[in-house]
LUMMIDO-849287 format. One line per 4 residues: number of its first residue (from 1); their letters; for each residue x, y, z negated of C-alpha. Coordinates in steps of 0.25 Angstrom, whole numbers. Layout:
NUM	a	X:Y:Z  ... .
//
This chain:
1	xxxx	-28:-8:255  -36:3:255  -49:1:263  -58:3:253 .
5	xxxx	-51:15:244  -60:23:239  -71:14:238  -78:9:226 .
9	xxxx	-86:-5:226  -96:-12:219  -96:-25:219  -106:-34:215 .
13	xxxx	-102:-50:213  -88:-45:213  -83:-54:203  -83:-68:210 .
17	xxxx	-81:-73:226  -86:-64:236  -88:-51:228  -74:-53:220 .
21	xxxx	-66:-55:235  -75:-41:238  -70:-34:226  -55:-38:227 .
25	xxxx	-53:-33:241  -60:-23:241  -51:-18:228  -39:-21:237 .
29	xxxx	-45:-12:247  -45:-1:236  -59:0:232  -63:0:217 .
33	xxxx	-71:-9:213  -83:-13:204  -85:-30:201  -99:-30:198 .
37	xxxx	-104:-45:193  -111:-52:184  -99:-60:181  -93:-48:173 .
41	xxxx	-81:-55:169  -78:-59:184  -79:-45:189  -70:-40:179 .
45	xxxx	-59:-49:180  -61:-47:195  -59:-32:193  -46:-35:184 .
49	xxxx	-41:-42:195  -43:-33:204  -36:-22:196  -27:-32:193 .
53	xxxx	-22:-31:207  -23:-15:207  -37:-13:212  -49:-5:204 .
57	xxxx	-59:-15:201  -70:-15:187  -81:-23:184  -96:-22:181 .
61	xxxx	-106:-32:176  -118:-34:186  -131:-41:185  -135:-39:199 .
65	xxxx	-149:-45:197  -150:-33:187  -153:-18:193  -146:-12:182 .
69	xxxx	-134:-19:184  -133:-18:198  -133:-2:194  -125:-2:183 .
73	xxxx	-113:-8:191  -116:4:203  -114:14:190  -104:8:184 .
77	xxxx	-95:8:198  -98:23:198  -94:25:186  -82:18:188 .
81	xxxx	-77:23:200  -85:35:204  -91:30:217  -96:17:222 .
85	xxxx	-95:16:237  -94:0:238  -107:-9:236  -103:-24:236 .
89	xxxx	-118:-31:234  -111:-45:233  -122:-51:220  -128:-65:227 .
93	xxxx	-134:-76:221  -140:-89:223  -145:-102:218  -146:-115:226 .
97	xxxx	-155:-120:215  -166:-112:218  -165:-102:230  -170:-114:238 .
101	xxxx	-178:-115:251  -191:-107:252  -202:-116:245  -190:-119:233 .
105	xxxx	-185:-106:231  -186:-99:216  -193:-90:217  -185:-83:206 .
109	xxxx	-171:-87:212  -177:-80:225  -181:-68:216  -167:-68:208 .
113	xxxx	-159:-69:222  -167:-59:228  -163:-49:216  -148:-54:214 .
117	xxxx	-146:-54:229  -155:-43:235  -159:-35:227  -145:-32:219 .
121	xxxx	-142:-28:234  -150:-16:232  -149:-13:218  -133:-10:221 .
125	xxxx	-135:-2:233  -146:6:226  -139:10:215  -125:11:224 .
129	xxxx	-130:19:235  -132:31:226  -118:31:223  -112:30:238 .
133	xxxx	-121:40:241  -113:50:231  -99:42:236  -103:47:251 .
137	xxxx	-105:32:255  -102:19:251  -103:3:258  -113:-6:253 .
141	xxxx	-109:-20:257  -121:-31:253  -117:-48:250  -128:-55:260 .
145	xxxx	-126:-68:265  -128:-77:276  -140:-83:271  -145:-70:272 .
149	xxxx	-145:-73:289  -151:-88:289  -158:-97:283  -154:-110:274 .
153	xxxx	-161:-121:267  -160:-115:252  -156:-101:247  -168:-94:253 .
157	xxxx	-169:-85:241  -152:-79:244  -154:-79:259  -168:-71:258 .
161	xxxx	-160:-61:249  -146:-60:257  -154:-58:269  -160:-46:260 .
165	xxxx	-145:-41:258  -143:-39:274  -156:-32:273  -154:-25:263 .
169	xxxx	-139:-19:269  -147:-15:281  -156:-6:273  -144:-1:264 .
173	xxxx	-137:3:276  -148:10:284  -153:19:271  -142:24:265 .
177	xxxx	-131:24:278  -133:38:279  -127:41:266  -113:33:271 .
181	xxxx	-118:19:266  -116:7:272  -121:-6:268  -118:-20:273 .
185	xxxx	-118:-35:270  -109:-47:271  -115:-61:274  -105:-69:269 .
189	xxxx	-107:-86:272  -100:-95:263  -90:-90:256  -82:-98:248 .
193	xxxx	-83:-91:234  -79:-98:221  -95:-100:221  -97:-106:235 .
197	xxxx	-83:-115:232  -87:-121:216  -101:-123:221  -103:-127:236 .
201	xxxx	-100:-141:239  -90:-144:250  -98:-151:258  -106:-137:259 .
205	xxxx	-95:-128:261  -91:-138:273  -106:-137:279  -103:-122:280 .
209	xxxx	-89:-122:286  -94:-132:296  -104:-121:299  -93:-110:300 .
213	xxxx	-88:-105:313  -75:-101:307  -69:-114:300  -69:-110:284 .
217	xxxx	-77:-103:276  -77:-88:269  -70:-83:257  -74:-71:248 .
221	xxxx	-64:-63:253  -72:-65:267  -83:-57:262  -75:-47:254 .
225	xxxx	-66:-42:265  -81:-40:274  -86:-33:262  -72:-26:260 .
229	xxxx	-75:-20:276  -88:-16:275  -84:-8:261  -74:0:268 .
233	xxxx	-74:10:278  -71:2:289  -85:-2:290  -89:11:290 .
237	xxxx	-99:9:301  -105:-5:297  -118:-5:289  -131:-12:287 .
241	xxxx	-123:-23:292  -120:-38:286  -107:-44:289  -108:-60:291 .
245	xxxx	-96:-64:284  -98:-82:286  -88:-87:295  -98:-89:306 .
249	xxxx	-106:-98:300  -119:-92:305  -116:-89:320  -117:-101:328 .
253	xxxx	-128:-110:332  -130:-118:319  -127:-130:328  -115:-127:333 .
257	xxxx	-107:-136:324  -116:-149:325  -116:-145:341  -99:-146:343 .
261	xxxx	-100:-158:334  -108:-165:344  -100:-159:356  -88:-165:350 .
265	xxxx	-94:-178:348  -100:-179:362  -87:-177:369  -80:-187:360 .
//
């Protein structure tokens, strides 16, 4: 499979669950690829594998709350491969524990997640666009989230700065399209991660499937054939754009579920 020869990606997260699906199909689509995490063990066993199974993959250490990090692991990608014309933004974080509602929030989990989740956005494509310039274009593609689009009763902290990546991808998009730069994002919903299986109750994960128009829910690789699209040339008219990528979770009437519920008990 060859959809992405020639390309060169940076992906940032790429040793564990969505980032890691990314880098491993976008290597069976021929692109190289740089692992960039702060897991650095992760990303380099996930880059053995991956040549393992005769793609070109190497690994970087990144800190993406640190400037200097973010580019360093730009750099060391050019040094690597001569190019970079693939931007995976895929860092997130949060904390359940203290990005709360408005009146609870940390104030300094609000300013870590803003700088973790936001601003590492705009770091990588400061320090990658440059270098897509010189390559005569490249794809940025940006992790937001569907948080990013509604509101909940905690996580104000990581919706307020998702709902910065979409922004964020719009203004990417429009400054630099001229210089054959496209930017977009990808909302994902739950995605069943490692993360979101060790962590989330069962009770939770079947709150959010009742809620599902489609009747399971995401995988990694979900999210990293989306990405996978909008890095190749088959987008190539796409930008400034984010891609909803939650099995329809957001799309109806929040009480459509509770309303055929009743409909069937009022026939019976």
């Amino acid at each position: 499979m060859t959809r992405l020869k020639g390309k060169v990606a940076l992906i940032t997260g790429g040793a564990s669950g969505i980032g890691l699906s990314t880098a491993n199909l976008m290597a069976q689509e021929g692109a190289k690829v740089v692992i960039a995490d702060f897991n650095a063990e992760g990303a380099r066993e996930a880059a053995e594998n991956i040549k393992n199974q005769g793609g070109e993959a190497v690994s970087v250490f990144l800190d993406a709350g640190d400037e200097v990090s973010i580019k360093e692991a730009v750099e060391f990608t050019v040094q690597q491969y001569g190019k970079l014309t693939t931007l995976f933004s895929n860092v997130g974080s949060t904390n359940l524990k203290k990005d709360l509602d408005i009146v609870n929030v940390d104030l300094d989990e609000w300013d870590r997640l803003m700088n973790i989740n936001l601003k590492s956005v705009l770091l990588g494509s400061r320090f990658a666009i440059p270098h897509m310039i010189n390559a005569g274009g490249g794809s940025i593609i940006n992790t937001a989230s569907m948080a990013g689009f509604a509101g909940d009763a905690v996580r104000v902290a990581y919706g307020a700065s998702k709902a910065g990546v979409v922004n964020l991808t719009k203004y990417i998009a429009t400054q630099y399209g001229k210089h054959n730069i496209r930017s977009n994002a990808v909302a994902p919903g739950l995605i069943l991660t490692p993360a979101a299986k060790n962590n989330m109750p069962s009770e939770v994960l079947d709150i959010f499937e009742k809620y599902n128009a489609l009747p399971y829910h995401g995988e990694p690789d979900d999210i990293g054939h989306t990405v996978v699209f909008l890095a190749s040339d088959e987008s190539k008219f796409i930008t400034g754009q984010t891609i909803q990528v939650e099995g329809g979770h957001y799309i109806a009437n929040p009480t459509a579920p509770d309303f055929e519920q009743f409909m069937k008990m009022a026939q019976q």
